[in-house]
PDB file as gemmi writes it, atoms N, CA and C in Angstrom:
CRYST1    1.000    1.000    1.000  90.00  90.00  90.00 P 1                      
ATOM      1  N   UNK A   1    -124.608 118.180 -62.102  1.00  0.00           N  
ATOM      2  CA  UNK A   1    -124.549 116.829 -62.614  1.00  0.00           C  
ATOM      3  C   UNK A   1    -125.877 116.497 -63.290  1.00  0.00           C  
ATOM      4  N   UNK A   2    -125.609 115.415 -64.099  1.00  0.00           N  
ATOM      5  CA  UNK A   2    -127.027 115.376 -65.305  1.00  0.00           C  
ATOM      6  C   UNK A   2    -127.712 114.175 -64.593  1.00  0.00           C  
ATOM      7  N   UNK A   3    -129.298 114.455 -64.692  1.00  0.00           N  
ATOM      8  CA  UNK A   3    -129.662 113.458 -64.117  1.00  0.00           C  
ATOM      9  C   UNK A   3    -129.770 112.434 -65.158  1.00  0.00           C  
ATOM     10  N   UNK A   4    -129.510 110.711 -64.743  1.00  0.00           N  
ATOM     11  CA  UNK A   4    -129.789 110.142 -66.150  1.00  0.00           C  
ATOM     12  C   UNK A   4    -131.021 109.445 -66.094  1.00  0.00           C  
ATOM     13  N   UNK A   5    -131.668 109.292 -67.372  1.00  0.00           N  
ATOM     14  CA  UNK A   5    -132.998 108.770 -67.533  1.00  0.00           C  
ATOM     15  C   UNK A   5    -132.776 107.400 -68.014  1.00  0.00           C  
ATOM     16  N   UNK A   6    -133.481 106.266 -67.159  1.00  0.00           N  
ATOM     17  CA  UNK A   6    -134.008 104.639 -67.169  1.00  0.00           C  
ATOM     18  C   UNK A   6    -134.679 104.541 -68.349  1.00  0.00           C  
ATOM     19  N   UNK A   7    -133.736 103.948 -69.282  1.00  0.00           N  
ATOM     20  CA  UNK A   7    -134.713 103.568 -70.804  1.00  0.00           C  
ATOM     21  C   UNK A   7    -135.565 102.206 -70.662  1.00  0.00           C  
ATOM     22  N   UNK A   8    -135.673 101.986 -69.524  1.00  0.00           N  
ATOM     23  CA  UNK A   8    -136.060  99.979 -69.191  1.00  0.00           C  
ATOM     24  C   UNK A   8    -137.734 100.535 -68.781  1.00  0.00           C  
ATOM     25  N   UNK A   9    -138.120  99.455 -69.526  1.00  0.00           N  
ATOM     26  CA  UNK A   9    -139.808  99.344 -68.700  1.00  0.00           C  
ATOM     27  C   UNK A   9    -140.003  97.799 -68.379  1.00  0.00           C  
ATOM     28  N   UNK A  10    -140.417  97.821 -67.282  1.00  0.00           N  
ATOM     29  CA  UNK A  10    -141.019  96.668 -66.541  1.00  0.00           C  
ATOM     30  C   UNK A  10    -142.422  96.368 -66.759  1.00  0.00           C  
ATOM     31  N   UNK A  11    -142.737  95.229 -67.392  1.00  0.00           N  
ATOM     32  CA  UNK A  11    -143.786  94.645 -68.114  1.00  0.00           C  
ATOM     33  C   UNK A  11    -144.812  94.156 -66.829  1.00  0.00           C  
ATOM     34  N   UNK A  12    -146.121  94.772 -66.173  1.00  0.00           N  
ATOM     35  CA  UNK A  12    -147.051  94.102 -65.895  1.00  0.00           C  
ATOM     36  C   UNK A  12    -147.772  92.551 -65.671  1.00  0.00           C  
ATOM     37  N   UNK A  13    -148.412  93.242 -66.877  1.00  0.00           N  
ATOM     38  CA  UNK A  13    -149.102  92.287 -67.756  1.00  0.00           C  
ATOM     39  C   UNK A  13    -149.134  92.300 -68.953  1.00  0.00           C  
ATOM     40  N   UNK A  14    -149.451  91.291 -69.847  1.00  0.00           N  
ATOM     41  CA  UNK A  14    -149.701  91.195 -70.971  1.00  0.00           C  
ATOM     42  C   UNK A  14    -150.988  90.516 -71.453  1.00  0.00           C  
ATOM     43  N   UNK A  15    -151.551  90.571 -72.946  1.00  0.00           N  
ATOM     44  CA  UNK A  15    -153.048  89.818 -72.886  1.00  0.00           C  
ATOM     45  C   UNK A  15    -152.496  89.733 -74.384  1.00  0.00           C  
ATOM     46  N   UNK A  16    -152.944  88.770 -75.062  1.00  0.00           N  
ATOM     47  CA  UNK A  16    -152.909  88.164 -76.072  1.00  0.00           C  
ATOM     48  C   UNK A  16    -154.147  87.575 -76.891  1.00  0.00           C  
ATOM     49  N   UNK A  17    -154.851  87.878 -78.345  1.00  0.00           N  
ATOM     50  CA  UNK A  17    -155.978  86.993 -78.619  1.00  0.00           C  
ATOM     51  C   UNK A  17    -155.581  86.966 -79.742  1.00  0.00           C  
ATOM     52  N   UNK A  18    -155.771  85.736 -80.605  1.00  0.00           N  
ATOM     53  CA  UNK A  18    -155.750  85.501 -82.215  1.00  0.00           C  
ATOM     54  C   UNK A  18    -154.227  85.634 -82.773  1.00  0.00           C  
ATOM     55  N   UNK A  19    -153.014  85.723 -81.283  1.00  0.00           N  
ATOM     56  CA  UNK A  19    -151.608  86.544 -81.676  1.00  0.00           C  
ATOM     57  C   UNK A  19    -151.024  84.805 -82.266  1.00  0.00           C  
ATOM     58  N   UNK A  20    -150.911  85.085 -83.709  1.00  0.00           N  
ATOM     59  CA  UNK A  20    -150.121  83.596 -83.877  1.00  0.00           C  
ATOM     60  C   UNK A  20    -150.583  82.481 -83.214  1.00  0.00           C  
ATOM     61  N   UNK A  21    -149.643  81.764 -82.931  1.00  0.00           N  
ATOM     62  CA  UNK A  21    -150.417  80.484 -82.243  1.00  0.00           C  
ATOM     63  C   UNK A  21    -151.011  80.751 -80.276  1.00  0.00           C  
ATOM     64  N   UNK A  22    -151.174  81.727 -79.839  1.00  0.00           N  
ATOM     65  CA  UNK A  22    -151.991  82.025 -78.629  1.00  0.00           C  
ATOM     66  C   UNK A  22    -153.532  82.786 -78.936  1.00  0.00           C  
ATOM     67  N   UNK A  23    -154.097  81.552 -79.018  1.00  0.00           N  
ATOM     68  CA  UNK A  23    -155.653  82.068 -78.280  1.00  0.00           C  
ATOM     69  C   UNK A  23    -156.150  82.864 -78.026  1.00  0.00           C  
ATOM     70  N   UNK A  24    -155.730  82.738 -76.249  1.00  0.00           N  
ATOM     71  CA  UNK A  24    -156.508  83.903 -75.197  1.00  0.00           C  
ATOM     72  C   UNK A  24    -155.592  83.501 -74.374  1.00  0.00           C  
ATOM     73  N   UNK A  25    -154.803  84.455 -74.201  1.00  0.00           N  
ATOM     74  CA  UNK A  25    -153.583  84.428 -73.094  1.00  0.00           C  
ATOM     75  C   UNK A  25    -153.412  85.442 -72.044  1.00  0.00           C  
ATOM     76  N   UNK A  26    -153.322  85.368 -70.879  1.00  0.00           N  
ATOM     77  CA  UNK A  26    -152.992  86.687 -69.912  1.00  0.00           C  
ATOM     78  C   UNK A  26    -151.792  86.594 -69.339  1.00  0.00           C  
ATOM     79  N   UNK A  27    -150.554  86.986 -69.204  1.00  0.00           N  
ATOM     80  CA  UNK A  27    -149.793  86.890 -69.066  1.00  0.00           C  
ATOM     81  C   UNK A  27    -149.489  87.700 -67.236  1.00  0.00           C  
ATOM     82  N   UNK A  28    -149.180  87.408 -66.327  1.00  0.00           N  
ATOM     83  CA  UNK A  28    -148.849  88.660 -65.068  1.00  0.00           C  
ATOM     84  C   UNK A  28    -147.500  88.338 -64.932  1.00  0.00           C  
ATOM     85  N   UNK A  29    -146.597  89.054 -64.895  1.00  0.00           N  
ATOM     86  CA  UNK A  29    -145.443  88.979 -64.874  1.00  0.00           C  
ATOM     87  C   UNK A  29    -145.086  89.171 -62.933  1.00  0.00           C  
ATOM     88  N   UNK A  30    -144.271  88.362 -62.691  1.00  0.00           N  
ATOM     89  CA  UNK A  30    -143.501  88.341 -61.036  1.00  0.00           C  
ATOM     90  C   UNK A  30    -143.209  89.452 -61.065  1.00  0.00           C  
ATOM     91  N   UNK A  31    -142.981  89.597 -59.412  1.00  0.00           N  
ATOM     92  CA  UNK A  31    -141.848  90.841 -59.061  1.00  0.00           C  
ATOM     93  C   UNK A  31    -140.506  90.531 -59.423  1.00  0.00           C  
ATOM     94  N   UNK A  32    -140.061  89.723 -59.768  1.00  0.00           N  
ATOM     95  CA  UNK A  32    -138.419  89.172 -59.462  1.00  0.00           C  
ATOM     96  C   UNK A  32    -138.334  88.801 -61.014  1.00  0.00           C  
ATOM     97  N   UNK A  33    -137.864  87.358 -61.294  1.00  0.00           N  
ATOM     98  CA  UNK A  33    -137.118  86.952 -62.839  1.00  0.00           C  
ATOM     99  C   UNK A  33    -138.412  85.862 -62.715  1.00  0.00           C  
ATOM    100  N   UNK A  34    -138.689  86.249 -64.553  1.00  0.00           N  
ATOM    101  CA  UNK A  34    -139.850  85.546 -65.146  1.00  0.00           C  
ATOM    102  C   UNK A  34    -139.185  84.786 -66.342  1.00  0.00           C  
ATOM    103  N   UNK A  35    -139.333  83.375 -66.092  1.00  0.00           N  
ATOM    104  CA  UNK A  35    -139.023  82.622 -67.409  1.00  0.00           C  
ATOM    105  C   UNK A  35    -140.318  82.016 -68.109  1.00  0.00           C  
ATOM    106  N   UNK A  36    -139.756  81.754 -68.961  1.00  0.00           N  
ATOM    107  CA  UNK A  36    -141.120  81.145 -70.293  1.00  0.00           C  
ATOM    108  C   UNK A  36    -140.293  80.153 -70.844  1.00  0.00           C  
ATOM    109  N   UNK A  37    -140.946  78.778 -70.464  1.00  0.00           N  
ATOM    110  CA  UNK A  37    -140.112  77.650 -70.764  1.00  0.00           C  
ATOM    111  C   UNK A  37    -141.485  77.180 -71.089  1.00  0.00           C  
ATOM    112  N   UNK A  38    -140.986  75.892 -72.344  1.00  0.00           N  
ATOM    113  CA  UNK A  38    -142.261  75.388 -72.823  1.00  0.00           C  
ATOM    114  C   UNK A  38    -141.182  74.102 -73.824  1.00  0.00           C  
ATOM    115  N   UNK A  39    -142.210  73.500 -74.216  1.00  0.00           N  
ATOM    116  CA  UNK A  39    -141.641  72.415 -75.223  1.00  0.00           C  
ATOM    117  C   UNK A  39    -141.533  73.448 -77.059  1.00  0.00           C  
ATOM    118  N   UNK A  40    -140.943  72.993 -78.172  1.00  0.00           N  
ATOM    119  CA  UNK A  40    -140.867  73.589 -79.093  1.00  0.00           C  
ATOM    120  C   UNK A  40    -141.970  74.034 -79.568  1.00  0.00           C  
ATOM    121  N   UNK A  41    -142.204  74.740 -80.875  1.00  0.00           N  
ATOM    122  CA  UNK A  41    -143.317  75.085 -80.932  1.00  0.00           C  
ATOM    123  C   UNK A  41    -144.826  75.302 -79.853  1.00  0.00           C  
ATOM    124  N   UNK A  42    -144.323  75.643 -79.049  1.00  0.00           N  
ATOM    125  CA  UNK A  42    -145.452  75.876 -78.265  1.00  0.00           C  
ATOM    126  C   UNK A  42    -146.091  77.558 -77.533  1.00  0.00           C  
ATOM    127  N   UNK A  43    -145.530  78.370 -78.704  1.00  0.00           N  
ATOM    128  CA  UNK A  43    -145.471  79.984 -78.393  1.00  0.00           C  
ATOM    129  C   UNK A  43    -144.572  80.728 -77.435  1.00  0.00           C  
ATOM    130  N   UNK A  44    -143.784  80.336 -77.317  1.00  0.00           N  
ATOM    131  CA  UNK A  44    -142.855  81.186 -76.238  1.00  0.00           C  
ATOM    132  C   UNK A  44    -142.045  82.347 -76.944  1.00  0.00           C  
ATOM    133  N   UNK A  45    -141.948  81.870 -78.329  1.00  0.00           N  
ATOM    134  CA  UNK A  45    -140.783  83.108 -79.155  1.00  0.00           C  
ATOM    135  C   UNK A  45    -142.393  84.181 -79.332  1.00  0.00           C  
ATOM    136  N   UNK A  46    -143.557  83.409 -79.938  1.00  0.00           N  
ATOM    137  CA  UNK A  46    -144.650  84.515 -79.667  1.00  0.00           C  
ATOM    138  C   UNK A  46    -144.665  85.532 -78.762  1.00  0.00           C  
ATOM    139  N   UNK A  47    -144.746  84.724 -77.966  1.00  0.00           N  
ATOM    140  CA  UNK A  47    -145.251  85.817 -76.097  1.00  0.00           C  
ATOM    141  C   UNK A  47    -144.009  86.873 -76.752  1.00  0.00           C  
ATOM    142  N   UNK A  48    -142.711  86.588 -76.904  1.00  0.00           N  
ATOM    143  CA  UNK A  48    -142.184  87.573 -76.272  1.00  0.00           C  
ATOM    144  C   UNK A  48    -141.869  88.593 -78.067  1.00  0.00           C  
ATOM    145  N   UNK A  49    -142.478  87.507 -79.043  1.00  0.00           N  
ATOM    146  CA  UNK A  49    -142.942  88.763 -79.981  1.00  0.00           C  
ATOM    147  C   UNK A  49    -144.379  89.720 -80.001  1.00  0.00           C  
ATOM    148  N   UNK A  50    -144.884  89.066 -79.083  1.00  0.00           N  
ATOM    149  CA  UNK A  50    -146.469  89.986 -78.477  1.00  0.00           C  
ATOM    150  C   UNK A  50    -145.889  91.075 -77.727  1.00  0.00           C  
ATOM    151  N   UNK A  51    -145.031  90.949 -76.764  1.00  0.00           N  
ATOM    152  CA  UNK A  51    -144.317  92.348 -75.913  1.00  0.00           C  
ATOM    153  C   UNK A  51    -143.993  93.218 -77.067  1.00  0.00           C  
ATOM    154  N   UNK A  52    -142.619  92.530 -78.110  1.00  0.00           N  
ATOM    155  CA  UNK A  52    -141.910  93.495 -78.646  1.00  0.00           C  
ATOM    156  C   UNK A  52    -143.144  94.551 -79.593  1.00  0.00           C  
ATOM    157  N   UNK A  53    -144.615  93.991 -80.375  1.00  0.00           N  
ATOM    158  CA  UNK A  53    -145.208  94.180 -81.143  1.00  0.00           C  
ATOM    159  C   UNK A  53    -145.759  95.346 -80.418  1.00  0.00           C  
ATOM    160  N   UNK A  54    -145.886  95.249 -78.929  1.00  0.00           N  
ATOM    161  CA  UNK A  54    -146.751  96.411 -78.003  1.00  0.00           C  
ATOM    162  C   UNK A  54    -145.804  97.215 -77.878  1.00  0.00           C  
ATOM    163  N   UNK A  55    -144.845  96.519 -77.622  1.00  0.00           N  
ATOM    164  CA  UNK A  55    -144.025  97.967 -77.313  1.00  0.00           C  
ATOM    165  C   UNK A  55    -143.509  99.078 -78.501  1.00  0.00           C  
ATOM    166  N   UNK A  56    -143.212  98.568 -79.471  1.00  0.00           N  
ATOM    167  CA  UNK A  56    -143.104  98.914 -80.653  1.00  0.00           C  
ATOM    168  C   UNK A  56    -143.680  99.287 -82.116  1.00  0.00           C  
ATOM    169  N   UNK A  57    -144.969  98.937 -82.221  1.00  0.00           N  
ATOM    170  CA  UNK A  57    -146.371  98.692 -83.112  1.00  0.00           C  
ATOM    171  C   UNK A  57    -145.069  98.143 -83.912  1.00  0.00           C  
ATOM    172  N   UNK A  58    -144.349  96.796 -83.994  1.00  0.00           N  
ATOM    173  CA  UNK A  58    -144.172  95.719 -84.764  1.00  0.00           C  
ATOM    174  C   UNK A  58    -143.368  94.922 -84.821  1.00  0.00           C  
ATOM    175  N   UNK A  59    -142.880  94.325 -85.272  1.00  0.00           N  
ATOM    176  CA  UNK A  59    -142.383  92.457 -85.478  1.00  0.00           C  
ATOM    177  C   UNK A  59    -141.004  92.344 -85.587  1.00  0.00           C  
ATOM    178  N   UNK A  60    -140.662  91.437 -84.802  1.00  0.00           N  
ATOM    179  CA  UNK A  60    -138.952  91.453 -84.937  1.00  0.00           C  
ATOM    180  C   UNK A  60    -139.296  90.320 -86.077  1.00  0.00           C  
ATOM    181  N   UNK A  61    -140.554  89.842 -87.097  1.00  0.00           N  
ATOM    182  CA  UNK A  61    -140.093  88.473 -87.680  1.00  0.00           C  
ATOM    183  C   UNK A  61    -140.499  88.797 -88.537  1.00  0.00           C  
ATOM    184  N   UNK A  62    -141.386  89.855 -88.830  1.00  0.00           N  
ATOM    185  CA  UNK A  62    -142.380  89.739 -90.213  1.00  0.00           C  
ATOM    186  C   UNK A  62    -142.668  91.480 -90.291  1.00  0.00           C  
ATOM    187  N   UNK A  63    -142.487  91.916 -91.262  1.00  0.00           N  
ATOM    188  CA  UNK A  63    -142.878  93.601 -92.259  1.00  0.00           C  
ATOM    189  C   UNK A  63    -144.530  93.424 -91.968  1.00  0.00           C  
ATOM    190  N   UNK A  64    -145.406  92.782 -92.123  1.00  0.00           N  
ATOM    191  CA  UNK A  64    -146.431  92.914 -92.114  1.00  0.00           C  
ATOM    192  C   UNK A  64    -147.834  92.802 -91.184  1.00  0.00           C  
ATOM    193  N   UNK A  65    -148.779  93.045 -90.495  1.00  0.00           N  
ATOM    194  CA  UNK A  65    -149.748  92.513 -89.394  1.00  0.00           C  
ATOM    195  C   UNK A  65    -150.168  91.238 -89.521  1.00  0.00           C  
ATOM    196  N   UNK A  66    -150.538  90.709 -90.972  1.00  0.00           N  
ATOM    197  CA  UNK A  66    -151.528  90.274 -91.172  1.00  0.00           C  
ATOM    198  C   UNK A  66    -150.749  88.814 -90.834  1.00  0.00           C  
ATOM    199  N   UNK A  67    -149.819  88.318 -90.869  1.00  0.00           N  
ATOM    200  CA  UNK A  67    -148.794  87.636 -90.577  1.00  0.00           C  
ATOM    201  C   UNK A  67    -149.047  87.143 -89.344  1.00  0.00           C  
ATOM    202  N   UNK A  68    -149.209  87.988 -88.423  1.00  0.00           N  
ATOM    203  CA  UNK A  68    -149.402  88.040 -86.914  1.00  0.00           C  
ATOM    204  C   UNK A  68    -150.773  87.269 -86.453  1.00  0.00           C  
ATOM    205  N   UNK A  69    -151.334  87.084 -87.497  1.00  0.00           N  
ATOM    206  CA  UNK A  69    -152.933  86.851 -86.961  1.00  0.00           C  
ATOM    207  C   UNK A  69    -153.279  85.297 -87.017  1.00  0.00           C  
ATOM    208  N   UNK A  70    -153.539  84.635 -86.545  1.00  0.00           N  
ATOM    209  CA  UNK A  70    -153.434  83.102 -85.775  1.00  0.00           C  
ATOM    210  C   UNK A  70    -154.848  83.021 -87.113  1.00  0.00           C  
ATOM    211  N   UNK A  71    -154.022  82.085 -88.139  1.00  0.00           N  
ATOM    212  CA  UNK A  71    -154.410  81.525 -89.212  1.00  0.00           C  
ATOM    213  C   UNK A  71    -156.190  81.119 -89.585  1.00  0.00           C  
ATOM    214  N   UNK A  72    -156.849  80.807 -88.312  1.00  0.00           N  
ATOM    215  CA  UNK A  72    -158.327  80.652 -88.050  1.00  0.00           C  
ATOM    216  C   UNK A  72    -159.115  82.059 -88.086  1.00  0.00           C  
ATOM    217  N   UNK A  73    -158.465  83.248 -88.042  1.00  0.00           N  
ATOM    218  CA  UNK A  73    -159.036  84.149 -87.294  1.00  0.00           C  
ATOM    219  C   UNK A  73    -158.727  85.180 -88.340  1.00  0.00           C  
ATOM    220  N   UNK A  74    -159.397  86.490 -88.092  1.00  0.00           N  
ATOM    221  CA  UNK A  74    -159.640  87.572 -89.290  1.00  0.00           C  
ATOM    222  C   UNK A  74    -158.652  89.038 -88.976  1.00  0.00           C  
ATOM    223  N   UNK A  75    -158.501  89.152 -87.332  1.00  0.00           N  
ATOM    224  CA  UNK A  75    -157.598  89.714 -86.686  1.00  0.00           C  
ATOM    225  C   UNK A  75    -156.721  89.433 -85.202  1.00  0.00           C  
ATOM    226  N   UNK A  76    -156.238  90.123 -84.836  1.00  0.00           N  
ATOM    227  CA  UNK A  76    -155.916  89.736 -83.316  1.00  0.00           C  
ATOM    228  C   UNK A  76    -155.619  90.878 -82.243  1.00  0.00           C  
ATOM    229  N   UNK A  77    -155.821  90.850 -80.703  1.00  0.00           N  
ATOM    230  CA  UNK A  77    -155.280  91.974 -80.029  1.00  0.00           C  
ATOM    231  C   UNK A  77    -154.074  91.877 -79.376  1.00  0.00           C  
ATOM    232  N   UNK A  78    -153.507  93.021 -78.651  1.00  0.00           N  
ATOM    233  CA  UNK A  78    -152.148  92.617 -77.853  1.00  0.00           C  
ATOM    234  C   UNK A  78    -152.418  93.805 -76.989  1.00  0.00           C  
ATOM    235  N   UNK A  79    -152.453  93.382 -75.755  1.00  0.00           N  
ATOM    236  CA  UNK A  79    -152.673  94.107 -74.803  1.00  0.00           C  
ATOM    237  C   UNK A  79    -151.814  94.774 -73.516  1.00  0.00           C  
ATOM    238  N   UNK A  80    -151.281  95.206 -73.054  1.00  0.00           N  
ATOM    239  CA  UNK A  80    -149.854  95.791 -71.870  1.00  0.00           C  
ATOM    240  C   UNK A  80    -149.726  96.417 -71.193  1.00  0.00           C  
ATOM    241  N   UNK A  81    -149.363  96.277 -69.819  1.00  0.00           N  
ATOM    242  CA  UNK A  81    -149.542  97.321 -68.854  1.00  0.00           C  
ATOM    243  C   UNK A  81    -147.819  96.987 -68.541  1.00  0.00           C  
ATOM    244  N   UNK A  82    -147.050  98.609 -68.612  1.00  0.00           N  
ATOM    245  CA  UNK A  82    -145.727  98.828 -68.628  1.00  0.00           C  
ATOM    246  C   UNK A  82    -146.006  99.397 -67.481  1.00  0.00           C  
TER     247      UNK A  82                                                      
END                                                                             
């Protein structure tokens, strides 16, 4: 019988600087179910385009980096422990 392989990774942490509209963000994710509730515009579709950007080197919204970079600022990091 084949063994089958877990395509899922369980997210840590996360760290965020200059990502769109987050700052300096650290994110620690629970053991159990993590929600991200916030009022509109207030980065929540971010955060969880900061995961997809780490996990993927890029953007479910935009072809480009520079896009990504919180309008004040010259670059940004994204940081993850899977």
């Amino acid at each position: 019988m084949k063994e089958r392989m877990s395509s899922s990774l369980k997210l840590i942490f996360l760290k965020a600087r200059n990502f769109r509209n987050l700052k300096d963000i650290f994110y620690e994710t629970g053991k159990n179910l993590n929600l991200i509730i916030g009022n509109n515009a207030q980065g929540k579709t971010n955060i969880l385009e900061a995961i997809f950007a780490v996990a993927t080197n890029g953007s479910f919204r935009t072809a480009t980096d520079k896009h990504m970079v919180n309008y004040q600022e010259k670059g940004f990091t994204v940081n993850a422990r899977y």
